[in-house]
C-alpha positions as CSV (number, residue, x, y, z in Angstrom):
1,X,58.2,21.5,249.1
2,X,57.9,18.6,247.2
3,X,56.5,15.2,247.6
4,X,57.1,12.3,245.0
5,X,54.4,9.3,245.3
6,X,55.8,6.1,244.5
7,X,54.9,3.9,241.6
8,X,51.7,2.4,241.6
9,X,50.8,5.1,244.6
10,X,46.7,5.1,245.1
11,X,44.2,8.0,244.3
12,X,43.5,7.4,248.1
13,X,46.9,7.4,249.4
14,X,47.7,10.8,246.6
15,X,44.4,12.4,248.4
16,X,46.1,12.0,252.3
17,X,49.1,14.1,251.5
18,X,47.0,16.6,249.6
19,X,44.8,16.2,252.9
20,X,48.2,16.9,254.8
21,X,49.9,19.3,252.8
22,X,46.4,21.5,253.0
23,X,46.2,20.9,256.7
24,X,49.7,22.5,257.3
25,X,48.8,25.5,254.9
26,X,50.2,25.0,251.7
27,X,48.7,25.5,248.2
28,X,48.6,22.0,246.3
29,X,49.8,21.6,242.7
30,X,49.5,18.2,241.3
31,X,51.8,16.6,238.4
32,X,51.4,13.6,237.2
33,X,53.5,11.3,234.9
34,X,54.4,8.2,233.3
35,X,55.7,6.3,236.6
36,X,55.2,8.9,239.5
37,X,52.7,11.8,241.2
38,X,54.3,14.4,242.0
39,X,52.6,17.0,244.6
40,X,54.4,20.9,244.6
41,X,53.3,22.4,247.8
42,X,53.4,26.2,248.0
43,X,53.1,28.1,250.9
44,X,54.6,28.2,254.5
45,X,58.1,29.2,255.1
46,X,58.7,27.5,258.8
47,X,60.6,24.2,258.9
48,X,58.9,21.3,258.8
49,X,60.3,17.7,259.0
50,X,60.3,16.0,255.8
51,X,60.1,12.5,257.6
52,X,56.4,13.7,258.3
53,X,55.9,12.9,254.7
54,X,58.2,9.8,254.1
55,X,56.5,7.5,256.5
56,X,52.7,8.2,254.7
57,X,51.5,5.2,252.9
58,X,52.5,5.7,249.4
59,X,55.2,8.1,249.6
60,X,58.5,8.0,247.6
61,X,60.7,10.9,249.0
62,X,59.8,14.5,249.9
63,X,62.0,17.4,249.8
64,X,62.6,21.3,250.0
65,X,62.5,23.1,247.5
66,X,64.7,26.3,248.4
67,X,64.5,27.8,244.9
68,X,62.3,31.0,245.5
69,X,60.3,29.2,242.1
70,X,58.4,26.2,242.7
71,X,56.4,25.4,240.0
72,X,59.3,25.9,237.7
73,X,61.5,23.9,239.1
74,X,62.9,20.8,237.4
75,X,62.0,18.6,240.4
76,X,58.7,19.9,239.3
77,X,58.4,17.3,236.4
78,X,61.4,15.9,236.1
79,X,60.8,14.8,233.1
80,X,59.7,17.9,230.7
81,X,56.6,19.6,230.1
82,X,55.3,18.8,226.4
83,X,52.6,21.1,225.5
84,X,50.5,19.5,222.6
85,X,49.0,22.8,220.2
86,X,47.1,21.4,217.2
87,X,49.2,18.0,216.8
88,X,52.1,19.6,217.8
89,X,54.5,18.6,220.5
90,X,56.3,21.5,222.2
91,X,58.8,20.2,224.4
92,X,59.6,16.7,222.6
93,X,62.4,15.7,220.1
94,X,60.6,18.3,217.3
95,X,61.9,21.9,217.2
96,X,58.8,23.5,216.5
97,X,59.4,26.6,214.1
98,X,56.9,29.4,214.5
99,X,57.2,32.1,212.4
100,X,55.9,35.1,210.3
101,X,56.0,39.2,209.9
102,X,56.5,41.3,213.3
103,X,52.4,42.9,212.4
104,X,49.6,41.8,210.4
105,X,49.6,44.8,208.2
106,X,46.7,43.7,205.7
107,X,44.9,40.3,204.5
108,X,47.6,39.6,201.5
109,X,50.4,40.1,203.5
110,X,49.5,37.8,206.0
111,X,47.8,35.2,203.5
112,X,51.7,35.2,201.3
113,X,53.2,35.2,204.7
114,X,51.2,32.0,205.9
115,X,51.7,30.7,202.3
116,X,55.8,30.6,202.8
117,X,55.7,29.5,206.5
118,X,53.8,26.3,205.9
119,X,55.7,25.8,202.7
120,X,59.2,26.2,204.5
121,X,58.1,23.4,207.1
122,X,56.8,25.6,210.1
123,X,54.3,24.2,212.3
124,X,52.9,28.1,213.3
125,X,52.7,31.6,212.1
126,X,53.2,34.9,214.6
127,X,52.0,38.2,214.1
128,X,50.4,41.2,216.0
129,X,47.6,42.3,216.1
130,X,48.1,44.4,219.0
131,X,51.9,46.1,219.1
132,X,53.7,47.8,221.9
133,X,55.9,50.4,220.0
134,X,58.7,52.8,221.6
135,X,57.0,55.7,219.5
136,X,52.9,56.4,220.4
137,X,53.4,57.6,216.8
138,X,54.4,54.5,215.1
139,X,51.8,51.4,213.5
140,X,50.2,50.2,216.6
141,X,48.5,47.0,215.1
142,X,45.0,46.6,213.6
143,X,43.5,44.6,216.1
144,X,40.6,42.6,216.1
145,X,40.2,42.5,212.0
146,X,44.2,41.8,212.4
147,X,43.8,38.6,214.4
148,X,40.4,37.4,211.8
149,X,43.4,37.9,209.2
150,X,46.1,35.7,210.4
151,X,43.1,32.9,211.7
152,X,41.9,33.0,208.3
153,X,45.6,32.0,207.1
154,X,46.6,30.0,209.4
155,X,43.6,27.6,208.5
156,X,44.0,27.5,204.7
157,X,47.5,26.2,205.7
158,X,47.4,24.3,208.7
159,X,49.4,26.7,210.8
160,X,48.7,27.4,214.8
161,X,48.8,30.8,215.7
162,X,51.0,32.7,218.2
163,X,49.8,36.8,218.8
164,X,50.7,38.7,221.7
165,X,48.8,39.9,224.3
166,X,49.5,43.0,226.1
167,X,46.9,43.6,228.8
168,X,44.4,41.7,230.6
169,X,41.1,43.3,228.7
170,X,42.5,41.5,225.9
171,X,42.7,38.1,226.9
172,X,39.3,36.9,226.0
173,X,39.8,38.0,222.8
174,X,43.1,36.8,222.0
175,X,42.3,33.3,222.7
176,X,39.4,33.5,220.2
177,X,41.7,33.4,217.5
178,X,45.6,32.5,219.2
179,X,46.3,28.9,220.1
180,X,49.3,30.6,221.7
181,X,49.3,33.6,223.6
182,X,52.6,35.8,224.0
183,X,54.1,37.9,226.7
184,X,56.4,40.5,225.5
185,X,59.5,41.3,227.0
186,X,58.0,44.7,228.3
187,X,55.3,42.9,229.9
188,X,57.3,40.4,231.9
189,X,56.5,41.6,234.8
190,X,53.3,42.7,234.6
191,X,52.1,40.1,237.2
192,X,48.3,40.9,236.9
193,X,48.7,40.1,233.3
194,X,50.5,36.9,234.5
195,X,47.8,36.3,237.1
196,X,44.9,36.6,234.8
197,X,46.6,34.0,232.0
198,X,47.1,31.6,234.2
199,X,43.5,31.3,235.2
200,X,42.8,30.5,231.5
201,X,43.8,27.4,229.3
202,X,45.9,28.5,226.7
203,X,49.8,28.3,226.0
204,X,52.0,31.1,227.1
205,X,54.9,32.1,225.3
206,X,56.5,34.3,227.6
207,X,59.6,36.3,226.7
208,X,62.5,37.5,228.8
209,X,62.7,41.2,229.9
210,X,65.2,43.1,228.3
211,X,66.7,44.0,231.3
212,X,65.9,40.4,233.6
213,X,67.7,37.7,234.9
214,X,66.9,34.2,234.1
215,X,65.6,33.8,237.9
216,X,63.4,36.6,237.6
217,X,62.0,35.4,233.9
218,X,61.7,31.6,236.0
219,X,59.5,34.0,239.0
220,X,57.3,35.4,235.9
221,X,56.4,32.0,234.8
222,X,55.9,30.9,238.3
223,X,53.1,33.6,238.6
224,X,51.5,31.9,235.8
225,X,51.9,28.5,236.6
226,X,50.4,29.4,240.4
227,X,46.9,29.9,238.6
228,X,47.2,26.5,237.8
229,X,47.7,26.9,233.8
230,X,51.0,25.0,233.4
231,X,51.8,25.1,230.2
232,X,54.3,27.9,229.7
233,X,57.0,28.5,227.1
234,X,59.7,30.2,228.2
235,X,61.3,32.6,225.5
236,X,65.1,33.7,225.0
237,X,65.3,37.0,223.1
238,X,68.3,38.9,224.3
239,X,68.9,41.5,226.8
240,X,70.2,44.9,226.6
241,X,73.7,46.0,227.6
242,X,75.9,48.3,227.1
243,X,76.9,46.7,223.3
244,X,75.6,48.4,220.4
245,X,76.5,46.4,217.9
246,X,72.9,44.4,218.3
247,X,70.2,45.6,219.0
248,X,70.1,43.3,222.1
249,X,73.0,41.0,223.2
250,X,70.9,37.5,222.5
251,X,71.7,35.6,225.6
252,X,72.5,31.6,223.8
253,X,74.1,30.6,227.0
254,X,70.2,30.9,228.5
255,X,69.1,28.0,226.9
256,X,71.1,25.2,228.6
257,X,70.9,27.4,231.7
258,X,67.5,27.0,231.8
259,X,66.9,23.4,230.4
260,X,69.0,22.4,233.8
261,X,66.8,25.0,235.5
262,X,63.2,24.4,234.5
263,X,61.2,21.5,233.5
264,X,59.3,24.0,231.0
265,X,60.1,24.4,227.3
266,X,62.5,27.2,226.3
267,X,62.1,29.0,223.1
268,X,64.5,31.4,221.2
269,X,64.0,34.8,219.5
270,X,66.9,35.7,217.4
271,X,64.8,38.3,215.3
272,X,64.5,40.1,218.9
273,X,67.7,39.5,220.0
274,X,70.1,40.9,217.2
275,X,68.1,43.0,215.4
276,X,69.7,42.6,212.4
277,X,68.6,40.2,209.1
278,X,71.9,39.4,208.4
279,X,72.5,37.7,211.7
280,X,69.7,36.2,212.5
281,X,70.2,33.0,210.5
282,X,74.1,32.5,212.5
283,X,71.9,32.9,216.0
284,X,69.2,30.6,214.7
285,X,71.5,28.2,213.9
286,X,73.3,28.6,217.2
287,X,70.0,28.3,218.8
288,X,69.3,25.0,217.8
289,X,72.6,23.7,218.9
290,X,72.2,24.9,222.0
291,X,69.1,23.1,222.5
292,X,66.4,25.2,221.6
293,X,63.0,23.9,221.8
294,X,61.1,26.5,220.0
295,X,62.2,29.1,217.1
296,X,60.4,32.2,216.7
297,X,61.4,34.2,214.3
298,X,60.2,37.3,211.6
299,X,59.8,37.0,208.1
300,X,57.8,39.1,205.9
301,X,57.7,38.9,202.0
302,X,58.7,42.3,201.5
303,X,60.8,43.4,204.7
304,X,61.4,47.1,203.3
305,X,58.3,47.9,203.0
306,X,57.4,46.1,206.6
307,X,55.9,48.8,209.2
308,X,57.4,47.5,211.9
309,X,60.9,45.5,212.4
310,X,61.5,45.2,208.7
311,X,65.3,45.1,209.4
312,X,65.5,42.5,210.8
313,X,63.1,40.3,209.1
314,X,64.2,37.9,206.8
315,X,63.1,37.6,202.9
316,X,61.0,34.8,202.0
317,X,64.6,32.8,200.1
318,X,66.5,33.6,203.5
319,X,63.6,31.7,205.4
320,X,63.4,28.8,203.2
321,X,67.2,28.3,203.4
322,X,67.6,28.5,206.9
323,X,65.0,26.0,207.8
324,X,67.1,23.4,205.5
325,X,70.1,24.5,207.5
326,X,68.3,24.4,211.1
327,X,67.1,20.7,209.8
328,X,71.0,19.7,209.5
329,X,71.9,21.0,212.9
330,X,68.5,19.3,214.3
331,X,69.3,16.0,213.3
332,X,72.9,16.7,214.6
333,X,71.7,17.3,218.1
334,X,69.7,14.0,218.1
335,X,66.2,16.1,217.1
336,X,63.9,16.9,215.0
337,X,62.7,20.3,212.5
């Protein structure tokens, strides 16, 4: 359920309907914005009279909230999570670019890597240090000294960080050296990986499942968001189906669906979600139109000799082009790049 407090609303009078809400069994999440408190109440599934609500001192409107997400919701926050990462606004008129090779492979890579990002106008640089391959035989990341690499970088150039993380043990150490924490697709639904990050205070960029709806990637983020760590990216890149053209179908229809879904930002993956250099740049640029938030995509200075997802990485001169491009389309759209 939901319970808006109206303008000017007290601490005391907020406090009573928390009292309430707590009284009748529900778990308590509290938003608050410019004008209004908002108060997310998670929990029991009997009816209850909304009136019970309405008539408290300080009270604006209540309602139900029949979307199995809560937390997600857009009558959440009505109006839009911004998550703030070194400066950065996530979520406000800025499309934030992050970008940067699939894996940290060595120190120069990484450093040249950096080097372009920044120059191109990127606020962030992603790569793994930790990397969940098909093959047990293929580069599997060089972890720790991997994420000291990209740190390294991303401070000479004033660049965040976004590195994935892939199980719980590695939280700690993640957020050591990631302002951004990512959940690949395959981990979706790992919900005691979800559990565990949302108990901490870092931003999640969390990616759809290759094979999930956008209800069930809305549910992932909720599992997060339960722990009480709201700020949560949510990540469009591409499902599979039964074309082969791509690598994955990238789903651009996702992003509108969920900025009238979701009060969270929504990010987009066309590296991921064609799998192929040459069309990266077309979905990028479709991305943006579409209302894209936040692009994450692969670039690596040498992509033939990348060891992991160098076909679909773009070359240093693509990169720089496309962010002139993507700053066209931006201001077209009323934003940012």
């Amino acid at each position: 359920m939901l319970v808006v407090m109206q303008e000017g609303a007290t601490e005391s009078q907020v406090e009573r309907v928390i009292e309430k809400l707590v009284i009748m069994g529900f778990t308590v999440h509290k938003s608050t914005g410019v004008t209004h408190t908002v108060l997310g109440g998670v929990g029991p599934q009997e009816d209850f009279d909304p009136l019970e609500f309405e008539v408290l001192d300080g009270v604006k409107e209540c309602h139900r909230i029949v979307s199995p997400y809560k937390l997600a919701n857009k009558r959440f926050k009505p109006n839009g999570t911004e998550i703030t990462v070194r400066g950065v606004r996530i979520g406000g008129p800025e499309v934030v670019v992050m970008a940067g090779p699939c894996s940290i492979e060595n120190r120069d890579q990484i450093e040249i890597s950096a080097e372009i990002v920044a120059k191109a106008g990127a606020k962030g640089i992603r790569g793994g240090a930790f990397k969940p391959r098909s093959s047990p035989y293929s580069f599997q990341g060089l972890g720790e000294e991997g994420l000291k690499m990209i740190r390294t970088a991303a401070d000479r150039h004033g660049l965040f960080v976004v590195s994935e993380v892939m199980d719980r043990s590695q939280i700690g150490l993640l957020s050591e050296y990631s302002e951004i924490l990512q959940v690949g697709a395959r981990n979706m639904q790992n919900f005691n990986l979800l559990r565990e990050l949302g108990t901490i205070r870092r931003p999640i960029l969390l990616k759809r499942g290759i094979a999930a709806t956008i209800e069930e990637l809305l549910l992932s983020a909720e599992y997060i968001m339960m722990g009480g760590n709201y700020d949560v990216i949510l990540c469009e890149r591409g499902i599979r189906t039964f074309e082969t053209a791509t690598r994955n179908t990238f789903d651009v229809s996702a992003i509108p669906v969920l900025h009238g879904l979701t009060h969270l930002p929504v990010a987009a993956d066309p590296s991921h979600g064609v799998g192929k250099r040459n069309l990266v740049a077309p979905m990028a640029r479709a991305a943006v139109a579409a209302g894209a938030d936040v692009l994450l995509m692969e670039m690596h200075h040498d992509p033939d000799r990348a060891l992991s997802d160098g076909a679909q990485s773009l070359f240093p001169e693509q990169f720089a082009e496309l962010m002139v491009q993507l700053r066209a389309i931006a201001q077209a759209v009323g934003r940012s790049l």
